[in-house]
Structure formats: C-alpha cells, structure tokens
GUPA-573782 format. One line per 10 residues: their letters; for each residue z, y, x of N, C-alpha, C, O. Coordinates in nm, 4 decimals, padded with zeros to 6 digits, always signed. Layout:
REM residues N
A	Z/Y/X/Z/Y/X/Z/Y/X/Z/Y/X | ...
This chain:
REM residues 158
XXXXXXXXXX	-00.1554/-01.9839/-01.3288/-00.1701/-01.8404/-01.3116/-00.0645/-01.7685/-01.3953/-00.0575/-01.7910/-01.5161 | +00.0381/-01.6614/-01.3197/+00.1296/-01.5825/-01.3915/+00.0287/-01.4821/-01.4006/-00.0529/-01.4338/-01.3221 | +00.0741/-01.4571/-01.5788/+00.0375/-01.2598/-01.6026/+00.1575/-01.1737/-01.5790/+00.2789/-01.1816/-01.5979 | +00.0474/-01.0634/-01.5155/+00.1465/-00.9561/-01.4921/+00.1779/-00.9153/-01.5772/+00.1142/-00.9599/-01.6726 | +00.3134/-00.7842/-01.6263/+00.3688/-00.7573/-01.6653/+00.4108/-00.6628/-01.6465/+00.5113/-00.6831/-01.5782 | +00.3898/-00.4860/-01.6770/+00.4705/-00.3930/-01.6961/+00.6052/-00.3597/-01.5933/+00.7164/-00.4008/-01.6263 | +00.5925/-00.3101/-01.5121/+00.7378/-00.3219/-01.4189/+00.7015/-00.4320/-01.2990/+00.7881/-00.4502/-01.2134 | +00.6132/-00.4842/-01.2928/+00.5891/-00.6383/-01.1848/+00.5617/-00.5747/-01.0344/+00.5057/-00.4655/-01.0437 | +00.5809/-00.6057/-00.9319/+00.4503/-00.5572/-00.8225/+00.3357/-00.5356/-00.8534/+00.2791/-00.6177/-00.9256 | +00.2779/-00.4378/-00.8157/+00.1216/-00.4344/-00.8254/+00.0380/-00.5990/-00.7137/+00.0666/-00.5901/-00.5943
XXXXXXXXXX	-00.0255/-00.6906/-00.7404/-00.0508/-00.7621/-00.6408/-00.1427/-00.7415/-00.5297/-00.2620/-00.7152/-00.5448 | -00.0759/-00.7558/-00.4026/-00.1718/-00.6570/-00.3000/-00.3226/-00.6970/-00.2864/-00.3518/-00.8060/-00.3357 | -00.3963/-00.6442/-00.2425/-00.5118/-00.7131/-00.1931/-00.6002/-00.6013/-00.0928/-00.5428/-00.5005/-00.0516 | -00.7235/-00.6252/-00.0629/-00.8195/-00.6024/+00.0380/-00.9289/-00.6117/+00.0052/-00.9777/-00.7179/-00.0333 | -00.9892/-00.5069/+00.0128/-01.1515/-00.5155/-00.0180/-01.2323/-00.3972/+00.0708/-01.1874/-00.3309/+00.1644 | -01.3880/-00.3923/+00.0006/-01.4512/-00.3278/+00.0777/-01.4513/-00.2357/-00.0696/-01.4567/-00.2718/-00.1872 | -01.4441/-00.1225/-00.0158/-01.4519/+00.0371/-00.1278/-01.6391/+00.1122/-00.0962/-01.6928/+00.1328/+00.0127 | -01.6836/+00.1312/-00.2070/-01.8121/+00.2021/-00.1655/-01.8232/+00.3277/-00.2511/-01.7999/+00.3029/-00.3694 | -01.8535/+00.4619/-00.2246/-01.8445/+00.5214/-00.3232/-01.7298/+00.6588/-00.2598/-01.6569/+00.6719/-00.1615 | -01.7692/+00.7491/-00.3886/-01.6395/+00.8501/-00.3759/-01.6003/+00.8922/-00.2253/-01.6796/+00.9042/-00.1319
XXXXXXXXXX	-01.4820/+00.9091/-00.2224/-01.4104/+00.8917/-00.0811/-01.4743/+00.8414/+00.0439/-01.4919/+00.8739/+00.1614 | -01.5082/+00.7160/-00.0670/-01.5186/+00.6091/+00.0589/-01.5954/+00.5486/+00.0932/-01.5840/+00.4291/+00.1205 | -01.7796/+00.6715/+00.1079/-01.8605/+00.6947/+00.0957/-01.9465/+00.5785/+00.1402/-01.9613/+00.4976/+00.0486 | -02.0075/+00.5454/+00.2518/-02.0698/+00.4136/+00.2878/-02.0303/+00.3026/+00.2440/-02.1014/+00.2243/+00.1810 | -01.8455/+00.2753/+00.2901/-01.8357/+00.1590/+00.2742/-01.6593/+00.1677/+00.3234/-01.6438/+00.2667/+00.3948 | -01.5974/+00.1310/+00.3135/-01.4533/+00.1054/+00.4471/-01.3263/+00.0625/+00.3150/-01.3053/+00.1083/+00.2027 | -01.2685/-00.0351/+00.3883/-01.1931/-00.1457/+00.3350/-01.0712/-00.0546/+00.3095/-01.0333/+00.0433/+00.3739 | -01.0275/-00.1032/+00.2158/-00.8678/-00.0164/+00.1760/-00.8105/-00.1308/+00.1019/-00.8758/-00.2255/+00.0581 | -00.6403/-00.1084/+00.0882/-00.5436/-00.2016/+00.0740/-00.4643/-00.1246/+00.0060/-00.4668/-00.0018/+00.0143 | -00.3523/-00.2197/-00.1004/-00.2471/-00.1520/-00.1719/-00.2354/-00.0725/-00.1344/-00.2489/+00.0362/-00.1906
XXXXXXXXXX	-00.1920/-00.1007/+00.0263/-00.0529/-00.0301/+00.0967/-00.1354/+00.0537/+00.1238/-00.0681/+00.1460/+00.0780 | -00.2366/+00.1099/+00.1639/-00.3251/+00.2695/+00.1481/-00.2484/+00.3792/+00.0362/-00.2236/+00.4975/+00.0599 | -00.2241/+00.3178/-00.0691/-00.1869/+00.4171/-00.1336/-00.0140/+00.4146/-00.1976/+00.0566/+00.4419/-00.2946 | -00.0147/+00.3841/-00.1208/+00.1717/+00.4539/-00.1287/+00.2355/+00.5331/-00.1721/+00.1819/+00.6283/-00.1155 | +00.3106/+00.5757/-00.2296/+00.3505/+00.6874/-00.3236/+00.2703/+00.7792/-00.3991/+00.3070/+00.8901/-00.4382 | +00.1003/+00.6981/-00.4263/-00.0063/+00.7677/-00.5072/-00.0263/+00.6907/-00.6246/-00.0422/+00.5694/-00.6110 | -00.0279/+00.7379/-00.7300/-00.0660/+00.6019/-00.8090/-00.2081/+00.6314/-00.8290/-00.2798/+00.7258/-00.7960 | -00.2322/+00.4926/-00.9100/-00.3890/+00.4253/-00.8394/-00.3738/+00.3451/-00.9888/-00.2848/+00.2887/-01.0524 | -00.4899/+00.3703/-01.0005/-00.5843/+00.2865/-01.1013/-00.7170/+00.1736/-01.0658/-00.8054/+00.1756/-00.9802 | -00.6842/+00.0827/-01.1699/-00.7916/-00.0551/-01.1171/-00.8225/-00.0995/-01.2277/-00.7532/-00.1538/-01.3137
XXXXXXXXXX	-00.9912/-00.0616/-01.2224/-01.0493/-00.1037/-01.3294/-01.1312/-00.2175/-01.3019/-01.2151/-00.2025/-01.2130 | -01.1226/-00.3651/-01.3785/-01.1807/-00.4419/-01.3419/-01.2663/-00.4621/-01.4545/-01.2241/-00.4733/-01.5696 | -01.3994/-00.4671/-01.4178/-01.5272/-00.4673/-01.5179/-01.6284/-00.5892/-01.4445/-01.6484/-00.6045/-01.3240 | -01.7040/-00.6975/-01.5996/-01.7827/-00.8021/-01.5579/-01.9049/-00.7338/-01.4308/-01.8786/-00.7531/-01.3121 | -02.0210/-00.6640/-01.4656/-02.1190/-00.6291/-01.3824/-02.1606/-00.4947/-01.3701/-02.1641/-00.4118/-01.4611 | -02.1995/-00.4743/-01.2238/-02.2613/-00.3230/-01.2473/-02.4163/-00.2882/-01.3118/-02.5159/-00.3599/-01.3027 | -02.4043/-00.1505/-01.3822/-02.5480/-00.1591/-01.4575/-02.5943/-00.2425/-01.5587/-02.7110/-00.2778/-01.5760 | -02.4485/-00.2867/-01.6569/-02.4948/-00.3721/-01.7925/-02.4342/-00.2614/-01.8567/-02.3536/-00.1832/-01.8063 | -02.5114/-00.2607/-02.0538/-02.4800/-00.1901/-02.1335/-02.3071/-00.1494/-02.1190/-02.2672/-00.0415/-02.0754 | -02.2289/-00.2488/-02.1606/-02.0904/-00.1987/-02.1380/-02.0017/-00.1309/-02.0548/-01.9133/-00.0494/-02.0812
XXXXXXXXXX	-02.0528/-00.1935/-01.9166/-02.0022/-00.1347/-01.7740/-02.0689/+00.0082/-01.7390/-02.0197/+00.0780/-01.6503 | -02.1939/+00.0532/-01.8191/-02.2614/+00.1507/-01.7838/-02.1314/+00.2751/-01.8911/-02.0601/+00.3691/-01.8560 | -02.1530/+00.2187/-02.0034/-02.0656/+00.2974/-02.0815/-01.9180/+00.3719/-02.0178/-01.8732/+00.4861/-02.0079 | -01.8849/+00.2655/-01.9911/-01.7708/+00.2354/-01.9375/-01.7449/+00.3298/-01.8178/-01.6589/+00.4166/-01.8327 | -01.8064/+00.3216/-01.7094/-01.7799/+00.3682/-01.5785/-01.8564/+00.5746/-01.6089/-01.8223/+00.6833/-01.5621 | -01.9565/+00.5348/-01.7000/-02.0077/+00.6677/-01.7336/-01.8396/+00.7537/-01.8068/-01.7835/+00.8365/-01.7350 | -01.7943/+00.7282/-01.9131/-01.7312/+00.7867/-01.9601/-01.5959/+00.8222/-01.8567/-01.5281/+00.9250/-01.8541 | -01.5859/+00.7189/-01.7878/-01.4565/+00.7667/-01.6436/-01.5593/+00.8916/-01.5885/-01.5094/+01.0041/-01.5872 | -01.6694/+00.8799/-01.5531/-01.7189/+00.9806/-01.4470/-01.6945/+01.1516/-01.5648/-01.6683/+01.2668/-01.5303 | -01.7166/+01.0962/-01.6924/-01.7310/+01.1996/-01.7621/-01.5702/+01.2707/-01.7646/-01.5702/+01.3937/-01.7698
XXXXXXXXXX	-01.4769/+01.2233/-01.7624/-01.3697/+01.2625/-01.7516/-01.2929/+01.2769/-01.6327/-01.1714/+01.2963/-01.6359 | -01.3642/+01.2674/-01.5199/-01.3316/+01.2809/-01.3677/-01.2630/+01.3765/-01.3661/-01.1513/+01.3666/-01.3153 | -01.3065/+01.4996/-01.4205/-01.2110/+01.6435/-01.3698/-01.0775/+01.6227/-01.3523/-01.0084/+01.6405/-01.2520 | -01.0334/+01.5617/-01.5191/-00.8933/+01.5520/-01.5969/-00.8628/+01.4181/-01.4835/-00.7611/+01.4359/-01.4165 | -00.9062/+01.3435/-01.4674/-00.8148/+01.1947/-01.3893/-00.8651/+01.1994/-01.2347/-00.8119/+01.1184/-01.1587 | -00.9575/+01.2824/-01.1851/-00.9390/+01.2565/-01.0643/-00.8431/+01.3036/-00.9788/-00.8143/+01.2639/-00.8659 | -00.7869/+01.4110/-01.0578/-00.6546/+01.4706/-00.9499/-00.5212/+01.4262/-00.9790/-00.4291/+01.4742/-00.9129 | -00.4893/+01.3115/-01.0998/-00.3904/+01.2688/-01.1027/-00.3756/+01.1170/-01.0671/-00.2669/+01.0607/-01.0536 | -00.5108/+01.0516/-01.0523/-00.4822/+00.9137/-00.9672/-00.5750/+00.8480/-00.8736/-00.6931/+00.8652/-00.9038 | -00.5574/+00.7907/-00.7880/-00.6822/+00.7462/-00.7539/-00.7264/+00.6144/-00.7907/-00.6471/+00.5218/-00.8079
XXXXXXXXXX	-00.8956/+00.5999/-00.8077/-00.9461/+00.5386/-00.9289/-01.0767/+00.4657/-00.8329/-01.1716/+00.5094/-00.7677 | -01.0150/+00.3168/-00.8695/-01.1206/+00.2402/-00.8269/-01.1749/+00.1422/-00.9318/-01.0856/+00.0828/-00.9923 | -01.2998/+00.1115/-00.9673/-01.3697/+00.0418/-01.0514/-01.3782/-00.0960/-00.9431/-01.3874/-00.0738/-00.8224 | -01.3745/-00.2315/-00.9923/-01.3163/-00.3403/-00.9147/-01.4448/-00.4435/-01.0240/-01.4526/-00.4243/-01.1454 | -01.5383/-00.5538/-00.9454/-01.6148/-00.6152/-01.0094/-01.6590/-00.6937/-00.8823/-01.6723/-00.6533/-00.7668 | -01.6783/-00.8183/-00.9365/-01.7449/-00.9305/-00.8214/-01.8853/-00.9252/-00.7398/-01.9283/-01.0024/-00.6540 | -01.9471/-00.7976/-00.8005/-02.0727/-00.7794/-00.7314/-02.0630/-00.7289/-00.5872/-01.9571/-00.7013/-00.5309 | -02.1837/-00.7199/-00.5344/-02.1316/-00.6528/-00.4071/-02.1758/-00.5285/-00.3525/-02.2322/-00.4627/-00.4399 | -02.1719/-00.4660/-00.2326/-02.1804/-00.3581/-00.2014/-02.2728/-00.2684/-00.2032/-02.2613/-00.1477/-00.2246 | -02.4075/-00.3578/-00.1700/-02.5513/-00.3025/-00.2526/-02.5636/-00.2437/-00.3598/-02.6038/-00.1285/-00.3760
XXXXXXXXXX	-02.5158/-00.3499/-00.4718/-02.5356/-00.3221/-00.6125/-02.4558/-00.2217/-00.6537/-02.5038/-00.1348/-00.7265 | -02.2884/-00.2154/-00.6048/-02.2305/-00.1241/-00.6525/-02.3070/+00.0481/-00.5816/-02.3078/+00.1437/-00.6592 | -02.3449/+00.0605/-00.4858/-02.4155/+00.1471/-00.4167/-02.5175/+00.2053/-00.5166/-02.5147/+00.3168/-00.5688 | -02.6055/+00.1096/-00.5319/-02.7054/+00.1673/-00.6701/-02.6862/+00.2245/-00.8474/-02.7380/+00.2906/-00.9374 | -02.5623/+00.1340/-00.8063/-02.4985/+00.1637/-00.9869/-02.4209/+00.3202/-00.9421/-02.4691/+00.4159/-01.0027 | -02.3548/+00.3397/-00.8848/-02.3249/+00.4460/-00.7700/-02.4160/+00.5571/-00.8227/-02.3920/+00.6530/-00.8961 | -02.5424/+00.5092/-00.7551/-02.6421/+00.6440/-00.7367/-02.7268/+00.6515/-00.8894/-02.7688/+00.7622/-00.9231 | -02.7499/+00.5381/-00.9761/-02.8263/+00.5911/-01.0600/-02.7169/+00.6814/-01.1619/-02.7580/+00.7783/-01.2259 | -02.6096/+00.6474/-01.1659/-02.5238/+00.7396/-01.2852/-02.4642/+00.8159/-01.1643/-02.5782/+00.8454/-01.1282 | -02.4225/+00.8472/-01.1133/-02.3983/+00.9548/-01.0042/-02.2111/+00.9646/-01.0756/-02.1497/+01.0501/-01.1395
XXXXXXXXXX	-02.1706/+00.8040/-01.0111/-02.0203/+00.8310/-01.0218/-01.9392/+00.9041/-00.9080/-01.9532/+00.8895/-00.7865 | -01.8635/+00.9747/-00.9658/-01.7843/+01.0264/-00.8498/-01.6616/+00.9580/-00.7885/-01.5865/+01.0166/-00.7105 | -01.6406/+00.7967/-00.8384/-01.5122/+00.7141/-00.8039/-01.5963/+00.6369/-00.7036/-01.7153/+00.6604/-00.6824 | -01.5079/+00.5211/-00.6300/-01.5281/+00.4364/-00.5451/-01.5107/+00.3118/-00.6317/-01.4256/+00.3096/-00.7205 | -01.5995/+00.1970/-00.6036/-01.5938/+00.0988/-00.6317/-01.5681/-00.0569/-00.5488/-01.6359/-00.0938/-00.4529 | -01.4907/-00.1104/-00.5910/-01.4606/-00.2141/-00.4838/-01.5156/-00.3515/-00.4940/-01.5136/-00.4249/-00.5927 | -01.5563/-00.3706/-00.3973/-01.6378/-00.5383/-00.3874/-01.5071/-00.6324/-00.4094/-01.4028/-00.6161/-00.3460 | -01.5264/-00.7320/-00.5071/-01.4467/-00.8601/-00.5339/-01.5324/-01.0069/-00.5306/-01.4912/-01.1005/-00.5992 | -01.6441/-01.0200/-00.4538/-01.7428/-01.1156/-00.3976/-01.6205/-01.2460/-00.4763/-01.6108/-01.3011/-00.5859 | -01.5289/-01.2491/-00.3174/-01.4658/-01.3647/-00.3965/-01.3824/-01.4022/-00.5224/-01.3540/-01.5110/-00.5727
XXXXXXXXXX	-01.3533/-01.2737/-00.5555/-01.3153/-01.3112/-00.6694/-01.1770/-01.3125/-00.6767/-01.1280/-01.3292/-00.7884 | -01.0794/-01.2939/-00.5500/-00.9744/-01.2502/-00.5250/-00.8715/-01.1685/-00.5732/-00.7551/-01.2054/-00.5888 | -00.9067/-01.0803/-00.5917/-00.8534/-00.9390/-00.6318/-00.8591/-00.9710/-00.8192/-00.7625/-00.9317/-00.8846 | -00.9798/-01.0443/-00.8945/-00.9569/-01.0773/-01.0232/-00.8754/-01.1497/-01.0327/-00.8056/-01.1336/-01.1328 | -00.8375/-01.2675/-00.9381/-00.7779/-01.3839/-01.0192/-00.6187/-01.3292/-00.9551/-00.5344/-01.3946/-01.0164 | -00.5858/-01.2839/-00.9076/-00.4644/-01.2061/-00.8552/-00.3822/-01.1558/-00.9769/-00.2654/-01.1780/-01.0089 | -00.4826/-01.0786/-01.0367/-00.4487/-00.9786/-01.1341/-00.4818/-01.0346/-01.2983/-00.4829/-00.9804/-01.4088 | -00.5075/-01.1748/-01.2459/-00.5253/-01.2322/-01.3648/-00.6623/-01.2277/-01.4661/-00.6853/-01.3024/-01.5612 | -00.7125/-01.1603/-01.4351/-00.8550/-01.1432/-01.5150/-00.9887/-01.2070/-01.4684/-01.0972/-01.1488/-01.4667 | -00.9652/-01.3327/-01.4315/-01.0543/-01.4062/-01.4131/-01.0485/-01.5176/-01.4987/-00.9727/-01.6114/-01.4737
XXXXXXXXXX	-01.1351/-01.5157/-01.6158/-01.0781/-01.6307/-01.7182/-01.2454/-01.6866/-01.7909/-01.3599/-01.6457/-01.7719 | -01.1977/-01.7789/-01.8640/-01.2728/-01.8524/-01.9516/-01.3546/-01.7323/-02.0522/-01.2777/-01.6396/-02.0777 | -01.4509/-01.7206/-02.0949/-01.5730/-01.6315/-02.1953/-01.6279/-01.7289/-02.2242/-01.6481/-01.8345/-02.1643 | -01.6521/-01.6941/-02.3155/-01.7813/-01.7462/-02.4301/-01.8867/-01.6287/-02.4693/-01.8682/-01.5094/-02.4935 | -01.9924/-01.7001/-02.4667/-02.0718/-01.6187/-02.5228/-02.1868/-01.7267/-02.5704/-02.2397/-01.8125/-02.4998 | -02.2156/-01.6934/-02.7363/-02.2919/-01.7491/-02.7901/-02.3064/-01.9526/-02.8294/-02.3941/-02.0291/-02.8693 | -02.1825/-01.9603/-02.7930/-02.0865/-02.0809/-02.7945/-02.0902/-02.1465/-02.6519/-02.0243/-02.2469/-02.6249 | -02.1656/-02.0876/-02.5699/-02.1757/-02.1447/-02.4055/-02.0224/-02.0843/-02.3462/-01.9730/-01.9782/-02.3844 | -01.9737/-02.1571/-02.2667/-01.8467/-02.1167/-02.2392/-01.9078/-02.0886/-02.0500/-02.0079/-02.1380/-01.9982 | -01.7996/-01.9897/-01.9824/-01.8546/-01.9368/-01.8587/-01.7074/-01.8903/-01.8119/-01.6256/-01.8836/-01.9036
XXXXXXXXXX	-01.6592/-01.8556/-01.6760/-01.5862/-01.7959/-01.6092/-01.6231/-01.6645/-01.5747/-01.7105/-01.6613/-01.4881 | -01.5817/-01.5490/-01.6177/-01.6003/-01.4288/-01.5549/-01.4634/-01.3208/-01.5714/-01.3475/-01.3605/-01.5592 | -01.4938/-01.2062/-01.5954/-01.4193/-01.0975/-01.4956/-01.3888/-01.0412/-01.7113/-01.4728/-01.0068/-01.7944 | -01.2608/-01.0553/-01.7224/-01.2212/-00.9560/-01.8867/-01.1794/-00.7967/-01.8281/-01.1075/-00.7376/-01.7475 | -01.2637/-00.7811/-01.9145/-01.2267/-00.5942/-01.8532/-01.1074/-00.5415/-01.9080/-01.0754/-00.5261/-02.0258 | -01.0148/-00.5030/-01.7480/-00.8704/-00.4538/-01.8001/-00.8575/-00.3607/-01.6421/-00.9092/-00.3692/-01.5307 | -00.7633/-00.2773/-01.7058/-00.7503/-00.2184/-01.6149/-00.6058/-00.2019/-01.6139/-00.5479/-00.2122/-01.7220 | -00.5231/-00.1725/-01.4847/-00.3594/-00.1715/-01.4396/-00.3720/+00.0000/-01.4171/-00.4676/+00.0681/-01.3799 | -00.2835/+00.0237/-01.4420/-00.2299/+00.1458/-01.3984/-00.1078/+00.1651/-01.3066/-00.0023/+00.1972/-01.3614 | -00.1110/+00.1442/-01.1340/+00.0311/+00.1328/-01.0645/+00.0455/+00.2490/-01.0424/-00.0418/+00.3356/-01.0360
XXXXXXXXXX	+00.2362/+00.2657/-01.0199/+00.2463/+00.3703/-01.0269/+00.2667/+00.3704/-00.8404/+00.2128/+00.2826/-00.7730 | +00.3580/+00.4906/-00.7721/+00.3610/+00.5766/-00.6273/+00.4462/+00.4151/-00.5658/+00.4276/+00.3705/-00.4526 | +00.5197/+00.3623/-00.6502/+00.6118/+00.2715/-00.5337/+00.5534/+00.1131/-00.5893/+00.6279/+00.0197/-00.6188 | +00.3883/+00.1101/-00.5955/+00.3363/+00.0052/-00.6684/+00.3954/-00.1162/-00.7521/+00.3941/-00.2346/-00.7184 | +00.4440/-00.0651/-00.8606/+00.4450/-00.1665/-00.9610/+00.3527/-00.0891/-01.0284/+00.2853/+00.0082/-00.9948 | +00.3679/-00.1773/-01.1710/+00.2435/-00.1615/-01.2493/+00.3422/-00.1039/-01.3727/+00.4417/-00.1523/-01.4266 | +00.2627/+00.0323/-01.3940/+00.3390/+00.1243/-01.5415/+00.2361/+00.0808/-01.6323/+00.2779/+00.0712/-01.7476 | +00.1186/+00.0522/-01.6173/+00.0316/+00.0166/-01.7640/-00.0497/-00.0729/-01.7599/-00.1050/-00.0541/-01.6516 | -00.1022/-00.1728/-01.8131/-00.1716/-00.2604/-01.8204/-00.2841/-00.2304/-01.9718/-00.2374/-00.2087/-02.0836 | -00.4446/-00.2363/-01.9394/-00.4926/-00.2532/-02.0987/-00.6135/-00.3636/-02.0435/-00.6987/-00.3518/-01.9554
XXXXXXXXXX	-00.5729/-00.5005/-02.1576/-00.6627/-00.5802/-02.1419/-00.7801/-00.5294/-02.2743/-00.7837/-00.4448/-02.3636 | -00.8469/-00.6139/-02.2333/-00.9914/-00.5834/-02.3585/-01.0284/-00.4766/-02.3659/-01.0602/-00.4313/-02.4759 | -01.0356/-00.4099/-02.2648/-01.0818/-00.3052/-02.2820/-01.1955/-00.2476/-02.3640/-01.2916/-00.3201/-02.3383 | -01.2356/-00.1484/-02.4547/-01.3609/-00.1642/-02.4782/-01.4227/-00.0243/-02.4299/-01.3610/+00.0816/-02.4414 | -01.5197/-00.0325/-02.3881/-01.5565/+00.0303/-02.2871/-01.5927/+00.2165/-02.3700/-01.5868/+00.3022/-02.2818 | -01.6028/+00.2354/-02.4148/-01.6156/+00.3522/-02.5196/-01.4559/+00.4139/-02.5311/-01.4301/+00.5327/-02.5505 | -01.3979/+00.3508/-02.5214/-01.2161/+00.3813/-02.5554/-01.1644/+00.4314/-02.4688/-01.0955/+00.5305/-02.4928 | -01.1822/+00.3644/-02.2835/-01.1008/+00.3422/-02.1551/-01.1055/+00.4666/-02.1321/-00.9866/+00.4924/-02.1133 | -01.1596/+00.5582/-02.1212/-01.1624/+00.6620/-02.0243/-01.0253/+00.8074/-02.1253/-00.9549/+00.8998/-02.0845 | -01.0547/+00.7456/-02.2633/-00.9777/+00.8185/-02.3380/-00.8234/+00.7543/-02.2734/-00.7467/+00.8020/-02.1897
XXXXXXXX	-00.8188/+00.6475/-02.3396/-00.6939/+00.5864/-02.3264/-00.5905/+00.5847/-02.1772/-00.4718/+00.5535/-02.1687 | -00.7006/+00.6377/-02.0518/-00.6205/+00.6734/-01.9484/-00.6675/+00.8164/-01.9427/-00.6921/+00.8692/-01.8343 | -00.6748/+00.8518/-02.0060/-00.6483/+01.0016/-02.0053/-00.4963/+01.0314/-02.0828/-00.4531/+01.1457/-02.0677 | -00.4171/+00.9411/-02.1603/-00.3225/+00.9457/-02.2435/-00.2153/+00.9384/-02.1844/-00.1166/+01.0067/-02.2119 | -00.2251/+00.8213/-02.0614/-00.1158/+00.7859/-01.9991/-00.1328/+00.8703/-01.8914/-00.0379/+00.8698/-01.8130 | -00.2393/+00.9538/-01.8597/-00.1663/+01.0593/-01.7604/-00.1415/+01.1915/-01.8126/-00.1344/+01.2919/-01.7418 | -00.1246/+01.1887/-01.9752/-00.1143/+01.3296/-01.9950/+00.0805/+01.3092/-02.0215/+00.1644/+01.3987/-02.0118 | +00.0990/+01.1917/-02.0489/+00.2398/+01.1442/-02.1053/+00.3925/+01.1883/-01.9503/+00.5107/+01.1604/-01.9704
C-alpha cells in the first residue's frame, strides 16, 4: 500500500452518498466534483463517542464550511445506519457507505489498531482535503475528533 501525499491524485472511487444533498441515497464519484473541492472524512463507526463528537462539531460549523467545500463523512457502515446517525444528530452533510472497504484502503486508512492489547483492522480517522482539479492540498491523519472541524476551518480560511 502507497501513502498519499500532498500534491498526489485524489484516488477515485464510488459509493452510495446518504444524507445532505443526497437525501435518500444516490451514488457519486470523484469525477462528480470537478473543479469543486471536496472533503473526505474517514471515521471508524457511526454513533460511537468519538465519531459522534466528531461529525457533531462539522455539523456545528456547517455555516463556515458548507459553502466552501463539499463534505462527505466516509465509514464502512452502511446506509441504514448512516441514515439514523443522520437523523439522531440532525447532520446537514452526506455520508458515504464504504461496506467494502474500498474507498479506505485506497486512501490508505485501513490499517492495523489495537485496542487494549487485542490487535484488529479498522478505519484511522483522517481526512483529505482535494482541491477543484483533484489532487489532494491537505491530508490530517489522527484525527482527534474535538480538533477536526477547527482544523478545516483553517485550511479554508488560508
């Protein structure tokens, strides 16, 4: 597995979007957003302490980032669940199904965790920032979920 890198292609992919926009359900691709830049936040589960934090504080700062990118939250669950995580915090982004797991290991964030010395495969929360002619202007791994919504608020005020 290559990591991306600052300046790289954004790597394309395909999913199902639920949410926001893209209200029921309907599949969107890189190439959808073309000379828009677009944000991809990839987070372990919907409706755990961190991811709640996390996706809450983007919704809380929607005003400021929804008109300068478009913003998809990206996690292996699926369309149900993201639907409910959806409606109980009442996000105003779209979230994209990564079932297989595709779209993480693409982008590299499908790796080895530990927790509690048990070792596991899941999803490290990072998010890319591509810019209008998709490469990637920002990358933040480790995200911690209390921080993210600040920290892309920075790079679109720059």
């Amino acid at each position: 597995m290559q990591t991306i890198q600052v300046g790289d292609p954004a790597p394309p992919f395909s999913a199902l979007a639920v949410g926001g926009v893209c209200g029921a359900g309907k599949r969107v691709s890189l190439e959808d957003f073309k000379g828009r830049p677009l944000v991809l936040y990839f987070y372990p589960k919907d409706d755990t302490p961190g991811c709640t934090t996390q996706a809450c504080g983007l919704r809380d700062e929607w005003e400021s980032l929804g008109n300068k990118a478009v913003l998809f939250g990206v996690s292996p669950d699926g369309a149900e669940s993201h639907r409910k995580f959806i409606a109980k915090f009442n996000l105003p982004f779209p979230l994209l199904s990564d079932e297989s797991r595709e779209m993480a290991e693409a982008y590299g964030v499908w790796v080895e965790k530990s927790m509690y010395g048990k070792k596991y495969m899941g999803v490290e929360r990072s998010t890319f920032v591509i810019d209008g002619e998709q490469k990637i202007k920002a990358i933040f791994r480790k995200v911690k979920p209390d921080e993210h919504a600040g920290q892309l608020a920075a790079i679109f005020r720059e």
